[in-house]
Gaussian input, Z-matrix of N, CA and C with variables (Angstrom, degrees):
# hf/3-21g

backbone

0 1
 N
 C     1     B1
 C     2     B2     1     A1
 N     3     B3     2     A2     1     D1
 C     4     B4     3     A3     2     D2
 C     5     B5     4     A4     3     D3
 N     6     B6     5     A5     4     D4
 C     7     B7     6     A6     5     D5
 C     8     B8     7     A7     6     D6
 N     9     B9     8     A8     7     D7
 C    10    B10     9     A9     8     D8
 C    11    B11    10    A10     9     D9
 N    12    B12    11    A11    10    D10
 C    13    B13    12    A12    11    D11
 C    14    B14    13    A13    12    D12
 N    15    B15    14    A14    13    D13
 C    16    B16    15    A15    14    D14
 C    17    B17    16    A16    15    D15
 N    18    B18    17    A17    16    D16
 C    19    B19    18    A18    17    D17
 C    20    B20    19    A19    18    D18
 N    21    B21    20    A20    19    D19
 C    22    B22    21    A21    20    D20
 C    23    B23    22    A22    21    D21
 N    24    B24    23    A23    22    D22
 C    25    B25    24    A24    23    D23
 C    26    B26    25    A25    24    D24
 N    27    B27    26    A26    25    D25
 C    28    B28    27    A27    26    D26
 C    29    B29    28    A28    27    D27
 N    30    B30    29    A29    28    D28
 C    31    B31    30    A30    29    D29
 C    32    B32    31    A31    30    D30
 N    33    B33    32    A32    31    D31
 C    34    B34    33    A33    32    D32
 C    35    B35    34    A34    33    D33
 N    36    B36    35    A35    34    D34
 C    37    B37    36    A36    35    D35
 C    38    B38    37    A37    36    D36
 N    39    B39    38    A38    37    D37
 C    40    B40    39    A39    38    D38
 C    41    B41    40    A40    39    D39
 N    42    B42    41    A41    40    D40
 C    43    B43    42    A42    41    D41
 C    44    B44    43    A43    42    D42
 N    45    B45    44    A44    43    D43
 C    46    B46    45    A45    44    D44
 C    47    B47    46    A46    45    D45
 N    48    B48    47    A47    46    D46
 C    49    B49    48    A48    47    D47
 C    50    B50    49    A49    48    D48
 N    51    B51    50    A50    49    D49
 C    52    B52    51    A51    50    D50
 C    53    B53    52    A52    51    D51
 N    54    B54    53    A53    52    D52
 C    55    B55    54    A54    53    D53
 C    56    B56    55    A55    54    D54
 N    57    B57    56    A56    55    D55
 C    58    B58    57    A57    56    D56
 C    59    B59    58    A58    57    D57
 N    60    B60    59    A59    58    D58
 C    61    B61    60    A60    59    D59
 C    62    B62    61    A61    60    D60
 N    63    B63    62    A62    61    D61
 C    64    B64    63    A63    62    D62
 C    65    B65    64    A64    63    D63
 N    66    B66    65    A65    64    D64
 C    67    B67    66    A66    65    D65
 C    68    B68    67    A67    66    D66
 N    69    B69    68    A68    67    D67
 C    70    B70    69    A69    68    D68
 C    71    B71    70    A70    69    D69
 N    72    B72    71    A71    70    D70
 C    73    B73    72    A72    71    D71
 C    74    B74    73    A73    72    D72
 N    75    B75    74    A74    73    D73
 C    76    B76    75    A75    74    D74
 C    77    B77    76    A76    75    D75
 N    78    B78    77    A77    76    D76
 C    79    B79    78    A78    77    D77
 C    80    B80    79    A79    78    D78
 N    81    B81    80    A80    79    D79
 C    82    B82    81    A81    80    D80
 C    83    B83    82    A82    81    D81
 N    84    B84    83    A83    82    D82
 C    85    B85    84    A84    83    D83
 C    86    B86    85    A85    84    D84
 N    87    B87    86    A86    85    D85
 C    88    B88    87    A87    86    D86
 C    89    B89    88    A88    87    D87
 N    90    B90    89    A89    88    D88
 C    91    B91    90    A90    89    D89
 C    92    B92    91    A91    90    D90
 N    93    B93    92    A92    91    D91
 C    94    B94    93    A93    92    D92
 C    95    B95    94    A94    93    D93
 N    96    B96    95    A95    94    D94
 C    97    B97    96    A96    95    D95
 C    98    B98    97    A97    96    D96
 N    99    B99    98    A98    97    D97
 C   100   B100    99    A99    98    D98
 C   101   B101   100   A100    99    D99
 N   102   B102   101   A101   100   D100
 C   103   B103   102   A102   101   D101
 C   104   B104   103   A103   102   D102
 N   105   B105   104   A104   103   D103
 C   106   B106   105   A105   104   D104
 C   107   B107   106   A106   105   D105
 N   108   B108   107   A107   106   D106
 C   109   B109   108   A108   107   D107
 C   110   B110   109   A109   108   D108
 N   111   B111   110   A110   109   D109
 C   112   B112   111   A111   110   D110
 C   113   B113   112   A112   111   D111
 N   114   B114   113   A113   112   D112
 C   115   B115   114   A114   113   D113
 C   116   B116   115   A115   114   D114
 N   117   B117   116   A116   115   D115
 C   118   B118   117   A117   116   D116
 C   119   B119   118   A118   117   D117
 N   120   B120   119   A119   118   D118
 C   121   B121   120   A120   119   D119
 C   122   B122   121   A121   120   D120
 N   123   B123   122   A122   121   D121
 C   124   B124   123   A123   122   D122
 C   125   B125   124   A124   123   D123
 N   126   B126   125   A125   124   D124
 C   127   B127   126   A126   125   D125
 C   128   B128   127   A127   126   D126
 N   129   B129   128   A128   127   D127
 C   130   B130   129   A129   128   D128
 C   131   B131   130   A130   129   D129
 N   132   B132   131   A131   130   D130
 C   133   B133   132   A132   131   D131
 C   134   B134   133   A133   132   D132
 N   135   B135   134   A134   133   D133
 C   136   B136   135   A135   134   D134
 C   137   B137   136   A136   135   D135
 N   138   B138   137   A137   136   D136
 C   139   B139   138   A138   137   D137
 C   140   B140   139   A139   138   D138
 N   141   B141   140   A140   139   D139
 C   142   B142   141   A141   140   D140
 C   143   B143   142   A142   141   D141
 N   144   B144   143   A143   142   D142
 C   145   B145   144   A144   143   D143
 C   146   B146   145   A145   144   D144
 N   147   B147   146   A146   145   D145
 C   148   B148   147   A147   146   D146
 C   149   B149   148   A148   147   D147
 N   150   B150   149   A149   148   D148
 C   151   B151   150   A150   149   D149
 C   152   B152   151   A151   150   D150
 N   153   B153   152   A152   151   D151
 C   154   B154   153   A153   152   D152
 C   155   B155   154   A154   153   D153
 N   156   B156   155   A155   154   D154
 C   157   B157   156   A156   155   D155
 C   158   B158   157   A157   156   D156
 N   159   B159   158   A158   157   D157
 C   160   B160   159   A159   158   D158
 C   161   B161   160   A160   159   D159
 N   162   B162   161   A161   160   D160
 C   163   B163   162   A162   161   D161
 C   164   B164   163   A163   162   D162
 N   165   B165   164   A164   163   D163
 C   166   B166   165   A165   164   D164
 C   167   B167   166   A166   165   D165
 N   168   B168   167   A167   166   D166
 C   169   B169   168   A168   167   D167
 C   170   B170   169   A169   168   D168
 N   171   B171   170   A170   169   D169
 C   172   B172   171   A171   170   D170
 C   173   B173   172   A172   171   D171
 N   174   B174   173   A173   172   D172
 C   175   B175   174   A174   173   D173
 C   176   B176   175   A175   174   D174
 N   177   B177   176   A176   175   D175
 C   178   B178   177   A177   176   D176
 C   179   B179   178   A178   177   D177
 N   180   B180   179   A179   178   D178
 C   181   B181   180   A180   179   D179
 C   182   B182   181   A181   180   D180
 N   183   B183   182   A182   181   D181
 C   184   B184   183   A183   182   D182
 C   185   B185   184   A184   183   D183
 N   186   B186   185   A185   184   D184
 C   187   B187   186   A186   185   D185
 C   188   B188   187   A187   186   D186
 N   189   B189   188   A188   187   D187
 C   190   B190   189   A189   188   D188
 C   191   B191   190   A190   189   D189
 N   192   B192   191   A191   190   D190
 C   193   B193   192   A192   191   D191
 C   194   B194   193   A193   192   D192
 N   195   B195   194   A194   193   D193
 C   196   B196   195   A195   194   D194
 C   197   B197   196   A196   195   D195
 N   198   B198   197   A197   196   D196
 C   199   B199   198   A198   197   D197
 C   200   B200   199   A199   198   D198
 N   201   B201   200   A200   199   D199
 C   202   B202   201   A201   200   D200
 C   203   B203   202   A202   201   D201
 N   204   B204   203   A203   202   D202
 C   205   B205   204   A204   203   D203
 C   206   B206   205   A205   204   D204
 N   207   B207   206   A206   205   D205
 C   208   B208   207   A207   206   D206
 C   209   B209   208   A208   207   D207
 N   210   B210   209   A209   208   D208
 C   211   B211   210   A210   209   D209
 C   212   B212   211   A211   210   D210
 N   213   B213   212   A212   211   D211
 C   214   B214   213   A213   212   D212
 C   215   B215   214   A214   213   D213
 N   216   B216   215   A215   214   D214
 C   217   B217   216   A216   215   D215
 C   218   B218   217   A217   216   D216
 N   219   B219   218   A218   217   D217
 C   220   B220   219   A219   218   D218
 C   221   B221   220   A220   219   D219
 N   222   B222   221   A221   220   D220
 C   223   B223   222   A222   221   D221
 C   224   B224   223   A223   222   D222

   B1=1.4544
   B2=1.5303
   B3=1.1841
   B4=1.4533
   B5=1.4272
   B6=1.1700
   B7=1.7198
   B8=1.4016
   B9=1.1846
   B10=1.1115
   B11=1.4323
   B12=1.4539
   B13=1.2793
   B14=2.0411
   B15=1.6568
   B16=1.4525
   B17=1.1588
   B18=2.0456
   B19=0.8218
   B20=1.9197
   B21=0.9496
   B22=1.4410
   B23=1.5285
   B24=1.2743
   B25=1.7397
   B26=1.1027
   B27=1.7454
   B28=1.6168
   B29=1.3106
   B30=1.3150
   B31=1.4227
   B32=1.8501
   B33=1.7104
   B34=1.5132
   B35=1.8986
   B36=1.4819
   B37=1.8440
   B38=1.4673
   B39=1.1174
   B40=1.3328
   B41=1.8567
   B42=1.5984
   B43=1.6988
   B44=1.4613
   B45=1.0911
   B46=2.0344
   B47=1.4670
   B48=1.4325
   B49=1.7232
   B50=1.3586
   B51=0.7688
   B52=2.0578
   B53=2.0854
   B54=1.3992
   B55=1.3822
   B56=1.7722
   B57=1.3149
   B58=1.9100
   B59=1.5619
   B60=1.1889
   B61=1.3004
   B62=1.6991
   B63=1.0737
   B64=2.1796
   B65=1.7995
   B66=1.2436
   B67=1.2468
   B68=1.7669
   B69=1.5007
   B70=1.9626
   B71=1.2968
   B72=1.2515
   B73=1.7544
   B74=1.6163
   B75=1.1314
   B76=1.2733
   B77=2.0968
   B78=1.3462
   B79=1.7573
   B80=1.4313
   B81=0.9478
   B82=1.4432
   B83=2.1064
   B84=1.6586
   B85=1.4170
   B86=1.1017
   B87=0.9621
   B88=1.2860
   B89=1.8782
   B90=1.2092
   B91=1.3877
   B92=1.3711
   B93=1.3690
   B94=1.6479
   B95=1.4623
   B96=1.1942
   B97=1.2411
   B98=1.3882
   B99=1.0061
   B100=1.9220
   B101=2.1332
   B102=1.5340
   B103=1.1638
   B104=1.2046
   B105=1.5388
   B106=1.5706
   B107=1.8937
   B108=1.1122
   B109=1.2619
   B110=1.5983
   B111=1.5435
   B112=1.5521
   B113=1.1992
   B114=1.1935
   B115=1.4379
   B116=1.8401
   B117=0.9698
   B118=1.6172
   B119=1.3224
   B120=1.2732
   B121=1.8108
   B122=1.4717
   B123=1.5952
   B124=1.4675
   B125=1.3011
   B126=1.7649
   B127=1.9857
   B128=1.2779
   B129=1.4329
   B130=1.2946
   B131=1.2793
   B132=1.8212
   B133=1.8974
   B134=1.3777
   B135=1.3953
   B136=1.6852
   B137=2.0186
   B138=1.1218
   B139=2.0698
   B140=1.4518
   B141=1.4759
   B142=1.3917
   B143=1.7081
   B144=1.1447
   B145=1.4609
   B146=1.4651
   B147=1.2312
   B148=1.0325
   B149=1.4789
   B150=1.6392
   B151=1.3958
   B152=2.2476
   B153=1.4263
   B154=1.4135
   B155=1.5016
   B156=1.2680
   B157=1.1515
   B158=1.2827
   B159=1.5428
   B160=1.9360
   B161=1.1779
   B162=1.2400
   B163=2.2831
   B164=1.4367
   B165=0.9195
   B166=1.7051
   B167=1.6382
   B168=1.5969
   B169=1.6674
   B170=1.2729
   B171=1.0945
   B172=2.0260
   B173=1.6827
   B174=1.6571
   B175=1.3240
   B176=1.9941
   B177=0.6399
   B178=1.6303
   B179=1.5974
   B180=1.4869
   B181=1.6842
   B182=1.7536
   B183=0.8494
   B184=1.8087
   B185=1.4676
   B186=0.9504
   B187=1.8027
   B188=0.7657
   B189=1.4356
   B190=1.8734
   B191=2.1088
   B192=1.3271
   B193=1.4064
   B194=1.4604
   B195=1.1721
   B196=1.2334
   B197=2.0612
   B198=0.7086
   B199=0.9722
   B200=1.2953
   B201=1.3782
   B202=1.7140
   B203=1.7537
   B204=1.6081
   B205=1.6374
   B206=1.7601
   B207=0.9437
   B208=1.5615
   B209=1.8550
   B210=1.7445
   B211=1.3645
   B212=1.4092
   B213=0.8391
   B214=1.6347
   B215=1.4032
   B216=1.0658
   B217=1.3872
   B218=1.4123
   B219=1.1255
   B220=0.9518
   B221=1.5118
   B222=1.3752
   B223=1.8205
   B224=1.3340
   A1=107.98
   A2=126.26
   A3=147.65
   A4=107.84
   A5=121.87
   A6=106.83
   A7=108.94
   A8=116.91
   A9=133.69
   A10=126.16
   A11=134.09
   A12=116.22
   A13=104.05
   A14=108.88
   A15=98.85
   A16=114.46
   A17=149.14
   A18=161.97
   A19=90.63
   A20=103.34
   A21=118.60
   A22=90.73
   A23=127.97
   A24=106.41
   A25=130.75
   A26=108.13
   A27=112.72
   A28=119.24
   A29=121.62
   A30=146.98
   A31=90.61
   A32=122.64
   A33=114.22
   A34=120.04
   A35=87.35
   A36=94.06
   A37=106.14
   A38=123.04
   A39=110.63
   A40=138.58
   A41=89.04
   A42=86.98
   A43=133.35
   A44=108.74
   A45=121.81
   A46=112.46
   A47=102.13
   A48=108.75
   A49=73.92
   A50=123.33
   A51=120.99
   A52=102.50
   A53=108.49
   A54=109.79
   A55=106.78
   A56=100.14
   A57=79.83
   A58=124.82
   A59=110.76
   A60=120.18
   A61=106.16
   A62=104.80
   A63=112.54
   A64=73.38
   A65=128.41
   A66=120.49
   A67=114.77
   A68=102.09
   A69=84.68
   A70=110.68
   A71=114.02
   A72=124.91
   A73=97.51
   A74=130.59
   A75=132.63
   A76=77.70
   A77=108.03
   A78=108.12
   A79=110.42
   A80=123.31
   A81=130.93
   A82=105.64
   A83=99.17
   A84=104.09
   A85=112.24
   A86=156.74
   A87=148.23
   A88=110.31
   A89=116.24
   A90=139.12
   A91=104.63
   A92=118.98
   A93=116.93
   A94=104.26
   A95=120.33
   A96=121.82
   A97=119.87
   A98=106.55
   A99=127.71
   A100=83.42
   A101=121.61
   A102=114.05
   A103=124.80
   A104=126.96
   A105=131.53
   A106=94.92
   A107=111.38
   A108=110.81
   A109=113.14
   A110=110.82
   A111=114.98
   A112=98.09
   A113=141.88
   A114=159.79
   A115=99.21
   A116=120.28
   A117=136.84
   A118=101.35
   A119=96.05
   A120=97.56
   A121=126.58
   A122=104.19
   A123=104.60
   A124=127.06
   A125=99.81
   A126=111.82
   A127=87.72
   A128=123.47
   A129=127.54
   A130=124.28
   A131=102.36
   A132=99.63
   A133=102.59
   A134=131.50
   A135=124.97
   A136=96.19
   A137=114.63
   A138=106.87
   A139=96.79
   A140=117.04
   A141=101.96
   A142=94.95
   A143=129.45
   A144=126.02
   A145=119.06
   A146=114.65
   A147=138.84
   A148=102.00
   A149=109.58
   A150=155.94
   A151=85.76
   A152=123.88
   A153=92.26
   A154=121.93
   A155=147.33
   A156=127.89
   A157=111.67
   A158=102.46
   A159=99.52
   A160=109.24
   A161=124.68
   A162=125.07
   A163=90.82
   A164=127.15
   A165=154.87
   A166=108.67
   A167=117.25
   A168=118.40
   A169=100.81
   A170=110.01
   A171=127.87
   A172=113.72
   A173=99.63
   A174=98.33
   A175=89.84
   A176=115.81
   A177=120.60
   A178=98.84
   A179=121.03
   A180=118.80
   A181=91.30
   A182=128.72
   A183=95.62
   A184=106.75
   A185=145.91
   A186=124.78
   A187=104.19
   A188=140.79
   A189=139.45
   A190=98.54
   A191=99.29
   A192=90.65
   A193=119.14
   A194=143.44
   A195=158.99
   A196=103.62
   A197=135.32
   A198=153.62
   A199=130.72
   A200=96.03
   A201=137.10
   A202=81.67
   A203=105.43
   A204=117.35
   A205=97.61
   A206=105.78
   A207=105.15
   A208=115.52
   A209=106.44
   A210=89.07
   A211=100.67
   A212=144.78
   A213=131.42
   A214=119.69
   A215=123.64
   A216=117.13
   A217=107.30
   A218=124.51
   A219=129.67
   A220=121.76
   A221=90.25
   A222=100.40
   A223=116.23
   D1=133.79
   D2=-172.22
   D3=-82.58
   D4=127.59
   D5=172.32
   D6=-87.53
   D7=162.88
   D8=-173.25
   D9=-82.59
   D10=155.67
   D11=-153.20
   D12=-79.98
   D13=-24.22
   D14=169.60
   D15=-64.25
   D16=-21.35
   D17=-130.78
   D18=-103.85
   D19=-57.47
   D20=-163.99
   D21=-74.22
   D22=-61.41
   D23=-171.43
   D24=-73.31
   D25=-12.20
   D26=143.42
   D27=-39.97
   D28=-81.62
   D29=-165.36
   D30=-49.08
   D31=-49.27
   D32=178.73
   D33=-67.37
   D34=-25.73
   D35=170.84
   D36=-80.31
   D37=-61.63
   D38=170.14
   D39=-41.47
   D40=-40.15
   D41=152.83
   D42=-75.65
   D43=-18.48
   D44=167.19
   D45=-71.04
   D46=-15.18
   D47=-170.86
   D48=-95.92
   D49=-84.03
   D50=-133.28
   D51=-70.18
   D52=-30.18
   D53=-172.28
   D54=-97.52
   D55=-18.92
   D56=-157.40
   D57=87.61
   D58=130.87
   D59=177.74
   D60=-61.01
   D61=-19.99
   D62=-161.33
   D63=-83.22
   D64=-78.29
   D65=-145.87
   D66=-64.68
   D67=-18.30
   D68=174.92
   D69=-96.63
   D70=-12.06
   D71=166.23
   D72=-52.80
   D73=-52.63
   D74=-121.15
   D75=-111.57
   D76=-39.62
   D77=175.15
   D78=-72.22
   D79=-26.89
   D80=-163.03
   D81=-88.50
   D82=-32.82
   D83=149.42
   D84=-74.16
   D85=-52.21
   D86=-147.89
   D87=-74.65
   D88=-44.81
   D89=154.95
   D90=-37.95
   D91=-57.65
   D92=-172.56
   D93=-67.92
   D94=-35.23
   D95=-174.56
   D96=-67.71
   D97=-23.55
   D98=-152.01
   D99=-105.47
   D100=-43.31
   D101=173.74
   D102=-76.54
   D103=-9.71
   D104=-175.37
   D105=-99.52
   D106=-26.01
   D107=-175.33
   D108=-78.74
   D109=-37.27
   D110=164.45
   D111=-55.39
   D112=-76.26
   D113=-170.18
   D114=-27.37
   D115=-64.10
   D116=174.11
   D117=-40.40
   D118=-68.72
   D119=-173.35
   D120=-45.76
   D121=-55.81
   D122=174.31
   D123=-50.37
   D124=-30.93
   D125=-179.55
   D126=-50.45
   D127=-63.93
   D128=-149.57
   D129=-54.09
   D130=-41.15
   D131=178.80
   D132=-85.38
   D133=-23.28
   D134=179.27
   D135=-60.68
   D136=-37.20
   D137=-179.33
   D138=-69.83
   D139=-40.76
   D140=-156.68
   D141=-76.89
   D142=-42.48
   D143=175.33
   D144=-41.72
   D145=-37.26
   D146=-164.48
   D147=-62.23
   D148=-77.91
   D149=-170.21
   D150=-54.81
   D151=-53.00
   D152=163.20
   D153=-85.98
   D154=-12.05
   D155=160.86
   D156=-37.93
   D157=-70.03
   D158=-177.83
   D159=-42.26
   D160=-68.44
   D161=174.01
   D162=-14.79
   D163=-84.09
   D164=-146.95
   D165=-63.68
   D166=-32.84
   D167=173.72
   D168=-81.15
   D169=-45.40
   D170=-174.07
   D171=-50.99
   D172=-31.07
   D173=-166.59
   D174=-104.18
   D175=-13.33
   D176=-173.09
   D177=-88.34
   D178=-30.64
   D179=176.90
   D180=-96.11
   D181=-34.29
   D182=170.67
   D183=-80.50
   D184=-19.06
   D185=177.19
   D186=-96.65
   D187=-1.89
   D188=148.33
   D189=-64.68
   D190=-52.67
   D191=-173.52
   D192=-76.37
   D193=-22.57
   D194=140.82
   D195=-40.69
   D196=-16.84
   D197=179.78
   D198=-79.13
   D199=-66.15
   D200=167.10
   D201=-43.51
   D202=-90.50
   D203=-148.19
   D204=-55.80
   D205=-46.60
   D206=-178.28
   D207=-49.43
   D208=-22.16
   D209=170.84
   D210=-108.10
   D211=-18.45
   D212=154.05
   D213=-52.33
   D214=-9.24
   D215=172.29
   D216=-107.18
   D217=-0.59
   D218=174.55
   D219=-89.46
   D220=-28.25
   D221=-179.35
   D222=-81.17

């Protein structure tokens, strides 16, 4: 069941009464902050994931190519 739209501006007047406009201003930053910062983080391990795949193809095409010449010189 959905509350109703008088239900909800109770419950928003009642939080302006008991908290103050300064303190959900001031929570409601804090939230943004706390969501741009999740946001950051994930950028960060999706590059770093990233950043070893490439390590990891780079090093898998030189010991394929090291490989290569090593059996041609061998032949």
């Amino acid at each position: 069941m959905m509350p109703g739209w008088t239900q909800l501006l109770l419950v928003a007047v009642l939080l302006v009464l008991l908290f103050g406009r300064g303190k959900i201003s001031d929570l409601m930053g804090d939230v943004a902050k706390g969501i741009k910062s999740f946001k950051k983080g994930m950028a960060d391990d999706e590059d770093e994931i990233a950043a070893k795949a490439a390590k990891t193809i780079n090093m898998e095409a030189n010991t394929t190519d090291e490989h290569a010449k090593s059996t041609k010189s061998d032949s």
